[in-house]
C-alpha atoms as one frame of an Amber mdcrd trajectory, in Angstrom:
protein
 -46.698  -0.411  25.889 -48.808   1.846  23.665 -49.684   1.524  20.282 -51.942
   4.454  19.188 -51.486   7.525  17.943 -53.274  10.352  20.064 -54.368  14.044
  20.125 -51.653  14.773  22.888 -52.265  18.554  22.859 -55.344  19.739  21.528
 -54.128  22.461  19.551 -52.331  19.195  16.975 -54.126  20.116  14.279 -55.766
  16.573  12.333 -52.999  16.336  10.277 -50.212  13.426  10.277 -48.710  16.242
  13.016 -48.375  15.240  16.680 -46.280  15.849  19.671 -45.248  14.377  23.129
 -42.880  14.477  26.062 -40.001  12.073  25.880 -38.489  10.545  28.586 -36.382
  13.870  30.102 -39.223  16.055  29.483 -38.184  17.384  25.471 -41.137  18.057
  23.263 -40.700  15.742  20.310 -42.765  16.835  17.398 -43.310  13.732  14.714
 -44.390  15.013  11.129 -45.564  13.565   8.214 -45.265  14.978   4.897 -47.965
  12.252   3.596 -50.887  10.405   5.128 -53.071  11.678   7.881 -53.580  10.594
  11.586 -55.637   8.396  11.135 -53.796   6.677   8.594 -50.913   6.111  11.501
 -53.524   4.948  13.918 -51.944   1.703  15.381 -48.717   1.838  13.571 -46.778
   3.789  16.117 -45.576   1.897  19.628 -44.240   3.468  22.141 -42.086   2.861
  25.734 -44.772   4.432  27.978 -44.419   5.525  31.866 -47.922   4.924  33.408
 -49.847   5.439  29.988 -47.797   8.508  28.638 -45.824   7.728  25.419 -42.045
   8.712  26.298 -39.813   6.874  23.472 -41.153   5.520  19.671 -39.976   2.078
  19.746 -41.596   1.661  16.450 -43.107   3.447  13.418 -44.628   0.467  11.357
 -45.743   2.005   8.201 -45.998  -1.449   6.433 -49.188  -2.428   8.647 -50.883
   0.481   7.747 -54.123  -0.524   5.523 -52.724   1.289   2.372 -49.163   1.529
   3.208 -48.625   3.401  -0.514 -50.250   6.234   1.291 -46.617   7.359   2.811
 -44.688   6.537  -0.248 -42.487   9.329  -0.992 -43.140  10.281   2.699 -40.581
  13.128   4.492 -40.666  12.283   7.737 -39.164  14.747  10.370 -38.671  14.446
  14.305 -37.895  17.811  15.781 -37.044  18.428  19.500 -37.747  21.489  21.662
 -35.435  21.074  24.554 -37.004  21.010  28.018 -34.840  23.498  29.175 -35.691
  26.068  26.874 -39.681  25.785  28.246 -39.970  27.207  31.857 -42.599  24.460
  33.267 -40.402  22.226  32.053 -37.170  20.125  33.476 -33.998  19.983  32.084
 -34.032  17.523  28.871 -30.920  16.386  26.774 -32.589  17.720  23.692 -32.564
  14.641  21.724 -35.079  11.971  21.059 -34.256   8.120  20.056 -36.283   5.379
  17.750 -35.960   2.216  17.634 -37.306   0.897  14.303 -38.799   2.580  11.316
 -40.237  -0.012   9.296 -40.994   0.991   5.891 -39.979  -2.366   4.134 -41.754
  -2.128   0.679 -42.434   1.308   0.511 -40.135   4.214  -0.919 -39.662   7.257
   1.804 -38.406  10.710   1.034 -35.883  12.205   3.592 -36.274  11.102   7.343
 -35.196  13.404   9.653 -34.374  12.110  13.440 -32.911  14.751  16.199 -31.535
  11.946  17.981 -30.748   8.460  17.843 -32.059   5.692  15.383 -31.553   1.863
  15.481 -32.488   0.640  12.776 -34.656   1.471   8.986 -36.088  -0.185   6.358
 -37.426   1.146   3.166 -37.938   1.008  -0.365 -40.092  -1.024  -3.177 -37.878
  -3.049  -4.949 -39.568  -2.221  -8.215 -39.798   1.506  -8.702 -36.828   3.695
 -10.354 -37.304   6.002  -7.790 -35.244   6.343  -4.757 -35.724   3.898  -1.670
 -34.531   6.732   1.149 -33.890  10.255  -0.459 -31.857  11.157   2.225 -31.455
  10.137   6.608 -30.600  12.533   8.606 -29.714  11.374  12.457 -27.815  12.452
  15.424 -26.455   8.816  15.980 -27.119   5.658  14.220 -27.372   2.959  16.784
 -25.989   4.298  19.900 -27.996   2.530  22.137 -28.047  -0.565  20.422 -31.802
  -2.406  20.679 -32.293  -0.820  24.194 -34.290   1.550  22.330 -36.611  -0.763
  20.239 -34.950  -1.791  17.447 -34.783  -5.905  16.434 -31.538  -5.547  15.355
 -28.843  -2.990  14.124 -29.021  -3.847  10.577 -30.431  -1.355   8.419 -31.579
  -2.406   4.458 -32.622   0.132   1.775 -34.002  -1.644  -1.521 -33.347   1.408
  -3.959 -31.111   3.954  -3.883 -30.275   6.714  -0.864 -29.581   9.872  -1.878
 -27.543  10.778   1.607 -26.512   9.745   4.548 -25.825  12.279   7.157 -24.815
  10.898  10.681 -23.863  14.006  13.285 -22.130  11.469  15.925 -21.187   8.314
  15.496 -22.498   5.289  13.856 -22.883   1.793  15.229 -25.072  -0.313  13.112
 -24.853  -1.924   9.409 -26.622  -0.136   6.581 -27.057  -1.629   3.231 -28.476
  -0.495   0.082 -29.670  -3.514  -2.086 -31.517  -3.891  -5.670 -33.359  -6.884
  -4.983 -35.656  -6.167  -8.000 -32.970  -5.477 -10.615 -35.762  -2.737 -11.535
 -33.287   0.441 -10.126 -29.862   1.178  -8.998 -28.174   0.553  -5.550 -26.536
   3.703  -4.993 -25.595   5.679  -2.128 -25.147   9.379  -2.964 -22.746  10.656
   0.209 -22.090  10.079   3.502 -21.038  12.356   6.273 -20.372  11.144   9.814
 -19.115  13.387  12.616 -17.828  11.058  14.859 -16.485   7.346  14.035 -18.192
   4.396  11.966 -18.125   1.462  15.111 -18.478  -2.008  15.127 -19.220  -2.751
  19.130 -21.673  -5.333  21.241 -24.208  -3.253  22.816 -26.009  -5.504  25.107
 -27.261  -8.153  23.352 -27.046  -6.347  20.126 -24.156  -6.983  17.404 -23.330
  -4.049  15.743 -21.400  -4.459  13.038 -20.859  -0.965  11.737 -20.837  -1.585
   8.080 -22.142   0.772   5.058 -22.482  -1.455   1.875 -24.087  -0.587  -1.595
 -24.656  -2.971  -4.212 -23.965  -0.168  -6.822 -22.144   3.132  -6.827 -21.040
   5.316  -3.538 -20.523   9.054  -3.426 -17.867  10.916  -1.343 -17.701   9.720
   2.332 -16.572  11.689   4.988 -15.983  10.388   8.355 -14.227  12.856  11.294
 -12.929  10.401  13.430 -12.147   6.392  12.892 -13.618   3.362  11.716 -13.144
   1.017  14.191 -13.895  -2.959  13.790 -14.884  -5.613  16.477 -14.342  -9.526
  16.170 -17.089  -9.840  13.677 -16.461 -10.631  10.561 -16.791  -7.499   8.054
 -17.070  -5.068  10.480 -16.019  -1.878  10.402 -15.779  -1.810   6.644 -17.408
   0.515   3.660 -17.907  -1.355   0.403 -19.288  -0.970  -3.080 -20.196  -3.086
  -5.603 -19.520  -0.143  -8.365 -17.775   3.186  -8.468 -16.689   4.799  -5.134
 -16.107   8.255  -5.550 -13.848   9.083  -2.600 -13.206   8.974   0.802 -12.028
  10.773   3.870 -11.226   9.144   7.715 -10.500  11.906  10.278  -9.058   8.998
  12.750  -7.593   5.540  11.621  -9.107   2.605   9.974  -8.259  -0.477  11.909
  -9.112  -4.000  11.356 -10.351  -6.795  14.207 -10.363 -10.409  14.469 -11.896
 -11.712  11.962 -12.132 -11.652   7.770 -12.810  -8.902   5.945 -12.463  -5.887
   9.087 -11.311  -2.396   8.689 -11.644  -2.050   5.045 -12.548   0.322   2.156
 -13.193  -2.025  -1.374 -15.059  -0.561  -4.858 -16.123  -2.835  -7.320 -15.354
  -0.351  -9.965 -13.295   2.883  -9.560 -12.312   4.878  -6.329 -11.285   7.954
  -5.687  -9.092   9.638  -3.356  -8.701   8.543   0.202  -7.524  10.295   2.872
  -7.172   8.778   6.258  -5.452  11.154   9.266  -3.865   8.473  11.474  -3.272
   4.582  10.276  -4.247   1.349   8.072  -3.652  -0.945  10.377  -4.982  -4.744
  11.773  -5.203  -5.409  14.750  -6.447  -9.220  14.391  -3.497 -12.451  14.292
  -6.469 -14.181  12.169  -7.744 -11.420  10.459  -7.349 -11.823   6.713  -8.506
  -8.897   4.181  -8.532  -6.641   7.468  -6.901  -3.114   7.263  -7.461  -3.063
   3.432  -7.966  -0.590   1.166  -9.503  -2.148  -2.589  -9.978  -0.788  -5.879
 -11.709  -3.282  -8.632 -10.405  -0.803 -11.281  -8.463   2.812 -11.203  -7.719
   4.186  -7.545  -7.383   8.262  -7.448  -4.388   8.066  -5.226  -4.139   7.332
  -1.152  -2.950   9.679   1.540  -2.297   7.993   5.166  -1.271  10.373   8.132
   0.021   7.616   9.918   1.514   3.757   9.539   0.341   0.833   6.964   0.454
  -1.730   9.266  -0.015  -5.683   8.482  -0.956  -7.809  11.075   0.725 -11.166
  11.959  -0.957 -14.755  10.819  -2.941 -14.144   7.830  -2.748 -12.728   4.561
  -3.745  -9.192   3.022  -3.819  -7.114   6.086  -2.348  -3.533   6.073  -3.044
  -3.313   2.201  -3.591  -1.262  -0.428  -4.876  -2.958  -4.049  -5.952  -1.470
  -7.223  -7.002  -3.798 -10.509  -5.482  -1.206 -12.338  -3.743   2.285 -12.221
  -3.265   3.922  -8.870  -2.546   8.114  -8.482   0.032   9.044  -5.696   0.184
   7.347  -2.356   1.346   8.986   0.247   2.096   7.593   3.760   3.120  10.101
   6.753   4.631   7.027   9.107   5.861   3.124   7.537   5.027   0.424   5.402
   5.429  -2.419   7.607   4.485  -6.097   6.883   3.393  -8.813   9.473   3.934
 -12.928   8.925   1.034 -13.107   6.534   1.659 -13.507   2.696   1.042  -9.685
   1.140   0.535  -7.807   4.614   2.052  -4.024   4.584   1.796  -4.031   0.920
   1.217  -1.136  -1.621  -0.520  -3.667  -4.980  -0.768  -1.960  -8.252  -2.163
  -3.446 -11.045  -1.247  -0.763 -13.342   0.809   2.340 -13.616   1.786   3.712
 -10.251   1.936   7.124 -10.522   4.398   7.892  -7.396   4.951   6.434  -3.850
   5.960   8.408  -1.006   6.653   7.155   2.397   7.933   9.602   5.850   9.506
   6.675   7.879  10.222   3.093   6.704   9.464   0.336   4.449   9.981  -2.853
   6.672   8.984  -6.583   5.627   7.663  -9.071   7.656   8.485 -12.660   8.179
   5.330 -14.449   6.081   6.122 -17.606   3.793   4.051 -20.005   1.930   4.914
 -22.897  -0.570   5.361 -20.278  -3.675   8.212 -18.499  -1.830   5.548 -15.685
  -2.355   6.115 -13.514   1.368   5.626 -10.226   0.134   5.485  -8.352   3.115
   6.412  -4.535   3.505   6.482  -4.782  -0.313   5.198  -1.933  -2.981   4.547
  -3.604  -6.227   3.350  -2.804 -10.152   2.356  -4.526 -12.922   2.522  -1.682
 -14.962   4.983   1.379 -14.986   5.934   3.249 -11.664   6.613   6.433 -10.869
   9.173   8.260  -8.261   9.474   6.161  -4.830  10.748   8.512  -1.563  11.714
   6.403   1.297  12.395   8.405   4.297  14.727   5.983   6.573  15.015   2.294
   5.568  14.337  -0.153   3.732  14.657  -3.334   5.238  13.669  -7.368   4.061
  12.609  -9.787   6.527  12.444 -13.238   7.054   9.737 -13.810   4.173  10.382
 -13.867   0.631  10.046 -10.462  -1.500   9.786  -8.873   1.695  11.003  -5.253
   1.873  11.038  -5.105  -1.936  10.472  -2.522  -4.532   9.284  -4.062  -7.701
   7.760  -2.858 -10.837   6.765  -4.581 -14.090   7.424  -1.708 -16.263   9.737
   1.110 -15.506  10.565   2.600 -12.408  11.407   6.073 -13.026  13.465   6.520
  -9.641  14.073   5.569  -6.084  15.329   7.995  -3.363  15.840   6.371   0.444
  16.671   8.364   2.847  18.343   5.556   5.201  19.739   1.686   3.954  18.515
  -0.641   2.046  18.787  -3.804   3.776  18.405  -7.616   2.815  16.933  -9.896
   5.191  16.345 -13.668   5.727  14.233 -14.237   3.311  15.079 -14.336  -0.709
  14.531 -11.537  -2.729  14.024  -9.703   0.358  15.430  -5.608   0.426  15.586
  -5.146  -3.001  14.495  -2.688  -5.557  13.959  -4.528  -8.768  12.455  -2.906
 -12.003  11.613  -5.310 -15.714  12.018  -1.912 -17.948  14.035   1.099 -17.359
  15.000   2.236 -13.963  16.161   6.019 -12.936  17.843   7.121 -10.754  18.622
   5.343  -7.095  19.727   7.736  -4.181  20.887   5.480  -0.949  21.018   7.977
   1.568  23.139   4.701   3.977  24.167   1.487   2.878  23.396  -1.058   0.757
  23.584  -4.454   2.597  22.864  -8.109   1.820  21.294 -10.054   4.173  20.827
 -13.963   4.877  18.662 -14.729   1.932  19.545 -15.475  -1.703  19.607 -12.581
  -3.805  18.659  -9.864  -0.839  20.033  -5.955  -0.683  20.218  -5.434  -4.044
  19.100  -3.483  -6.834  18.229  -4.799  -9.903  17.341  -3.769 -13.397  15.965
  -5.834 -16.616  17.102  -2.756 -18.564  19.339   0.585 -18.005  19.699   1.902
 -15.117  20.256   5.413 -14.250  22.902   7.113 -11.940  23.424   5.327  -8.666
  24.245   7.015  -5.416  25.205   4.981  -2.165  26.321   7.201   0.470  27.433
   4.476   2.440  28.877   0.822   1.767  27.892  -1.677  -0.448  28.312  -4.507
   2.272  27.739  -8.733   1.196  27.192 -11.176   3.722  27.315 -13.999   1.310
  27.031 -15.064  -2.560  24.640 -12.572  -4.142  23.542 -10.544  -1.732  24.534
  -6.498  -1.491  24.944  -6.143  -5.092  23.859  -3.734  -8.337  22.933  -5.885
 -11.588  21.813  -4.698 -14.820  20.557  -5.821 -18.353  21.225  -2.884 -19.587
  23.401   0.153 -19.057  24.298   1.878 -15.918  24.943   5.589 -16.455  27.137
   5.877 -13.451  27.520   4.816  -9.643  28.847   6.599  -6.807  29.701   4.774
  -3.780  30.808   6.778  -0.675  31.936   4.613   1.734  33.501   1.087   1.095
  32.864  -2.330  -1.578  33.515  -4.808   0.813  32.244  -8.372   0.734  33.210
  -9.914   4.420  32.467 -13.551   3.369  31.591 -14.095  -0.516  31.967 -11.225
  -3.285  30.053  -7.765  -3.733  29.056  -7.977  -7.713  28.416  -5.103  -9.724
  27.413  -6.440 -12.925  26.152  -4.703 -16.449  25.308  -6.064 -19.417  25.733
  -3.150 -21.720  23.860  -3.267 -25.218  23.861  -6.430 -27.295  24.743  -6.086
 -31.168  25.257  -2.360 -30.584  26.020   0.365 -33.541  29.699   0.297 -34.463
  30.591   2.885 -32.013  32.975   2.591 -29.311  30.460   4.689 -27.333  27.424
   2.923 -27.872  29.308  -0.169 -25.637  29.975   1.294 -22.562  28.076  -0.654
 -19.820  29.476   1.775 -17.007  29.427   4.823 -17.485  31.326   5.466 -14.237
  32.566   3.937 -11.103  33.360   6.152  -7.725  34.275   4.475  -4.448  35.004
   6.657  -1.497  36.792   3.742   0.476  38.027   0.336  -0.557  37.330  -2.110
  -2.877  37.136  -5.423  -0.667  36.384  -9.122  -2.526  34.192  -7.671  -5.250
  34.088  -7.961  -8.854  32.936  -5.834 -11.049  31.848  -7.247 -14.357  30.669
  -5.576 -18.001  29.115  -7.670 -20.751  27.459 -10.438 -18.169  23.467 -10.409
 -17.555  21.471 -10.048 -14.352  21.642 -13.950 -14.082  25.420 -14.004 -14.279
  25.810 -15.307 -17.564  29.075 -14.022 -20.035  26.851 -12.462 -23.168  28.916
 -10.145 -25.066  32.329  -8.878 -25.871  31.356  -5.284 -26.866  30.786  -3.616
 -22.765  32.930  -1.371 -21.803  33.154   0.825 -18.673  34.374   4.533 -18.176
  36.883   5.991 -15.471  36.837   4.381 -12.533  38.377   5.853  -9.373  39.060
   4.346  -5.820  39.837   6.624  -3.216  41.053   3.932  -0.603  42.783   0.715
  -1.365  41.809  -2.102  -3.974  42.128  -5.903  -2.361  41.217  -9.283  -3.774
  38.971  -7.992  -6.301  38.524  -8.108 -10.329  37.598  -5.287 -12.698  36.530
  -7.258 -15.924  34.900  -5.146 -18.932  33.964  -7.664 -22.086  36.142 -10.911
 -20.479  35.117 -14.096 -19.456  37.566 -16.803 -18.041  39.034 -19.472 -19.907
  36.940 -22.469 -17.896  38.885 -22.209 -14.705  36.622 -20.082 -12.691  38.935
 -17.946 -11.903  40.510 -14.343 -13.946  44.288 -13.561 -13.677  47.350 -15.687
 -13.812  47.158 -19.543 -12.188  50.402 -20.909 -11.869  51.592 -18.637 -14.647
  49.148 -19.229 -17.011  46.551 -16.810 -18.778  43.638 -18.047 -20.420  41.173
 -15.387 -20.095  38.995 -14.620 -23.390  37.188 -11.926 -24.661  33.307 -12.894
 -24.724  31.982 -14.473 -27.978  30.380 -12.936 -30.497  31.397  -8.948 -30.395
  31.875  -6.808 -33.418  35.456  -6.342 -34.582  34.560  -3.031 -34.508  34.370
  -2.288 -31.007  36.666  -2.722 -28.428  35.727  -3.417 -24.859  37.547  -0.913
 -22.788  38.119   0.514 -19.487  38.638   4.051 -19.670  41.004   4.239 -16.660
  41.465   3.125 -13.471  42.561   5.064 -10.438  43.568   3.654  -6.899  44.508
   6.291  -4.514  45.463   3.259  -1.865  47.423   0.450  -2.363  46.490  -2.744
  -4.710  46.378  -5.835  -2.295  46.057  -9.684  -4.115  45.247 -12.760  -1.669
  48.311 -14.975  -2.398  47.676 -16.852   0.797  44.143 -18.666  -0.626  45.444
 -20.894  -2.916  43.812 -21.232  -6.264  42.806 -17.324  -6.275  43.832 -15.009
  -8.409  42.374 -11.588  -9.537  42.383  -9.218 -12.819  42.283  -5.810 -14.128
  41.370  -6.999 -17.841  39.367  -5.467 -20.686  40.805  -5.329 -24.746  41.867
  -1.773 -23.509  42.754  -0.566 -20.470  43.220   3.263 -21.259  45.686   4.399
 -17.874  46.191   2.331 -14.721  47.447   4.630 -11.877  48.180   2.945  -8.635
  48.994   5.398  -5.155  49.647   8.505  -7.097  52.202   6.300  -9.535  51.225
   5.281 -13.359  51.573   2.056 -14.432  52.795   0.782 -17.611  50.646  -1.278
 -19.563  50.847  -4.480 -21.466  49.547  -3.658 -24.724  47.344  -5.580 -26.647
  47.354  -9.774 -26.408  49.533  -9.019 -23.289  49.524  -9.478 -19.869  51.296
  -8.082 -16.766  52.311  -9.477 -13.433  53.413  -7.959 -10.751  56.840  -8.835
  -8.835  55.949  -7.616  -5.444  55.132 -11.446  -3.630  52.168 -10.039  -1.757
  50.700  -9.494  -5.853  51.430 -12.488  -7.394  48.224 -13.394  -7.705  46.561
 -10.391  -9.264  47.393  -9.512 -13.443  46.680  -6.714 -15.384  45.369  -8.089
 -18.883  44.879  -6.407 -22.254  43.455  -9.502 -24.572
């Protein structure tokens, strides 16, 4: 080894200047912008080849006798390749260092033209900065092979840039361990990818943390985690002011991989390929966190939760969130929250190229949500490309907001899964308009493939069926108002009824308008063991008389189902004639004012009732029934307080009721 700084040429001028041959034969010049020669004497060690110095293993500034003397200090390391000198061989034209030790002691901007292992810098007491700027090649490509302790980097003060031409490998934090200055980090620029990799015996966990605020970071290819715990992850504790990922970000093995997480504020982020974890016990790993307002997210590729644990494939904000936009799916794992959009505020729009897909997590809550976009607060369009489907956990596959949801567009199906509450779009306020570019399908949970609003809903467009596979599942339910709904293909509940249910407004104005529930009601095919209900909440619960529904037109055939507008049963469970005997009621408390109504009803097919079940019986019943048209023929009506049944045997369970 060597440890002494020499005249190596003897034109180096006695000045904190020198130069020597590396390892390949490139002259590395090493300049201070502070101190002399004499004042590094001893504080440089080098990897030597028969006494000639040929790598800096080490530039110990802290043992110097007055190690203020380089506070402030640029340092630069320059390299003349050896094949641009004719006596020379051919070099690589890049020099490595191990360590530069500068623990206690604020530097200006260090310049390497090469690779560095590791730095350390800064007082811990002065306001002013700990690093102005570093400026490398690589940061920790060779792990310790070329000097460095470690690959863990610390900077007690602020860093006004970090500028990385290749890739990174090691873990660089910026601390105030003083409390006397900030922790900042002013930008970050990385050509090639932010690693976390075991070189040797070195762990590298390729981390960049600030215990303040962050400027913009720009990476051009991926950050990539290992099986340590936190690698591959950029974090603030304050305000992060944006980022952008050439490549994917992709969580490891372990806690807390593959992530991007502000204490405060973040900006936009932009990542080219996916979000994804790759870990079965990797919780917090492919996450993207916000502790207040997040710009808005763009991801080229997938959001991908991983299997096992929770919060993987995630994006969170404490508050509002701009547009997300992702280019492939949303897809959950089978841990609680994984493939999961989190807003907790307004969500200003969603937009997603393939599918939202839920996963198969559970827990003790019934709290799945996997493949899930959520807000606490009000949210804004949501554009599904293909499906979206529930899966075997709870929530799963679910639209939700808080607020409003100002509309939903899906490209495929929505489809309920096996767990509860899975494939549905729910909203607590006002919901907009819903475009189902397939079907709408109930799965084997409770209360899955549905859509579901705690106030009005806008127009509804299904281009396919509305299919149930058992007791509240396929269905549309509102606690409000639904301005229309367009079905293309077929109503048909195979095992247990398709509802449609509205509640219409409670204690409206005396207007006959102001009750309508429905506005409108198009099938393209049949109507198959449905019932479709006015004046009856989300929950299923009879709550007023005054809900009326507008035209309603069937363009195939109308079998074992009930169209009900302001009418609850009499206590039998059941709405039509038993045995003969009506006792269907109009629902309590309406104004005498209002009437509920169904504008008309037309069935371009034939009207089948289910006289072989025993005990069934079905109903076209409202106060008014304004025209009833049945295969191209009118039917006469009862009038009020009367009832109709008819005389063909295959009917004589199904009545037509004005009460």
């Amino acid at each position: 080894m060597h440890s002494c700084v020499e005249p190596l040429e003897a034109r180096i001028a006695p000045a904190a200047v020198f130069t020597f041959k590396d390892v390949d034969g490139d002259l590395v010049t090493v300049s201070f912008s502070k101190g002399t020669l004499a004042d590094l004497n001893g504080l440089i060690t080098y990897s030597d080849t028969f006494g000639h110095p040929r790598q800096i293993e080490e530039i110990n500034l802290t043992a110097a006798a007055n190690p203020q003397v380089f506070a402030g200090a640029n340092i630069t390391i320059s390299v003349v390749p050896a094949n641009d000198r004719a006596d020379a061989i051919h070099g690589d034209g890049f020099t490595n260092v191990g360590y530069i030790n500068a623990t206690g002691i604020d530097l200006g901007v260090v310049t390497i033209h090469g690779d560095l292992g590791k730095i350390t810098a800064g007082d811990g007491v002065s306001k002013t900065d700990g690093l102005k700027g570093l400026n490398v090649h690589s940061f920790g490509a060779f792990g310790a092979a070329t000097g460095a302790p470690d690959l863990n980097s610390n900077i007690d003060g602020r860093v006004g840039s970090l500028v990385v031409k290749g890739s990174m490998d090691v873990s660089l934090q910026v601390v105030d361990s003083g409390g006397g200055h900030r922790a900042d980090l002013g930008s970050v620029t990385i050509g090639g990818s932010l690693f976390s990799s075991v070189i040797g015996a070195a762990l590298a966990y390729g981390t960049i943390s600030t215990g303040d605020d962050m400027g913009m970071v720009k990476i051009g290819q991926s950050v990539v985690s290992g099986s340590l715990p936190t690698s591959g992850s950029i974090s603030c504790g304050g305000k992060l002011a944006g980022i952008t990922i050439g490549g994917s970000l992709t969580g490891g093995g372990n806690v807390n991989t593959g992530r991007i997480v502000s204490g405060g504020d973040m900006g936009l982020v932009k990542i080219g390929g996916d979000v994804i974890s790759a870990g079965a016990s990797a919780t917090f790993s492919g996450f993207i966190s916000s502790g207040g307002k997040l710009a808005g997210v763009t991801i080229g590729g997938s959001l991908v939760g991983a299997g096992g644990m929770p919060s993987t494939g995630k994006i969170f904000s404490a508050s509002d969130m701009g547009p997300v936009k992702i280019g492939g799916d949303v897809r959950g794992g089978s841990g609680n929250e994984s493939g999961k959009i989190d807003c907790g505020g307004k969500l200003t729009s969603v937009t997603i190229a393939g599918s939202l897909i839920g996963g198969s997590g559970n827990d003790d809550s019934f709290a799945g949500d996997e493949g899930q976009i959520r807000s606490t607060g009000d949210m804004g369009p949501v554009k599904i490309g293909r499906d979206m489907s529930g899966g075997a956990g709870s929530s799963s596959g679910l639209i939700h907001s808080d607020g409003k949801l100002a509309s939903v567009a899906i490209g495929g199906s929505i489809l309920g899964g096996g767990g509860m509450f899975s494939g549905v779009v729910v909203a607590d306020g006002k919901m907009g308009g819903i475009t189902v570019g397939g079907a709408l399908v109930g799965g084997a949970g409770i209360d899955s493939g549905e859509i579901v609003g705690g106030s009005d809903i806008g127009s509804v467009k299904i281009a396919g069926n509305i299919d149930s596979a058992d007791f509240r599942q396929g269905g549309i339910y509102s606690n409000g108002k639904i301005a229309s709904i367009a079905i293309g293909g077929s109503i048909v509940g195979p095992g247990n009824r398709v509802t449609i249910s509205a509640l219409g407004k409670l204690n409206p104005p005396a207007s006959q308008a102001d009750s309508v529930a429905i506005g409108k009601l198009t099938v393209g095919g049949d109507v198959e063991n449905a019932q479709i209900v006015a004046g009856y909440s989300i929950a299923g619960a009879p709550r007023t008389g005054d809900a009326s529904i507008g035209p309603v037109q069937v363009g195939g055939n109308w079998v074992g189902s009930d169209l009900l507008a302001g009418i609850q049963d009499g206590g039998d469970g059941s709405f039509g004639s038993v045995a003969g005997h009506v006792d269907d009621i109009v629902i309590p408390g309406g104004k005498a004012s209002i009437l509920a109504k169904i504008a008309s009803i037309t069935i371009n097919g034939q009207l089948i009732g289910t006289p072989g079940i025993a005990g069934d019986s079905h109903a076209f019943a409202a106060q008014i029934i304004g025209s009833l048209k049945l295969g191209g023929t009118s039917i006469p009506l009862p009038g009020p307080q009367n009832a109709i049944a008819f005389s063909d045997p295959n009917l004589n369970d199904v009545t037509v009721e004005e009460i």
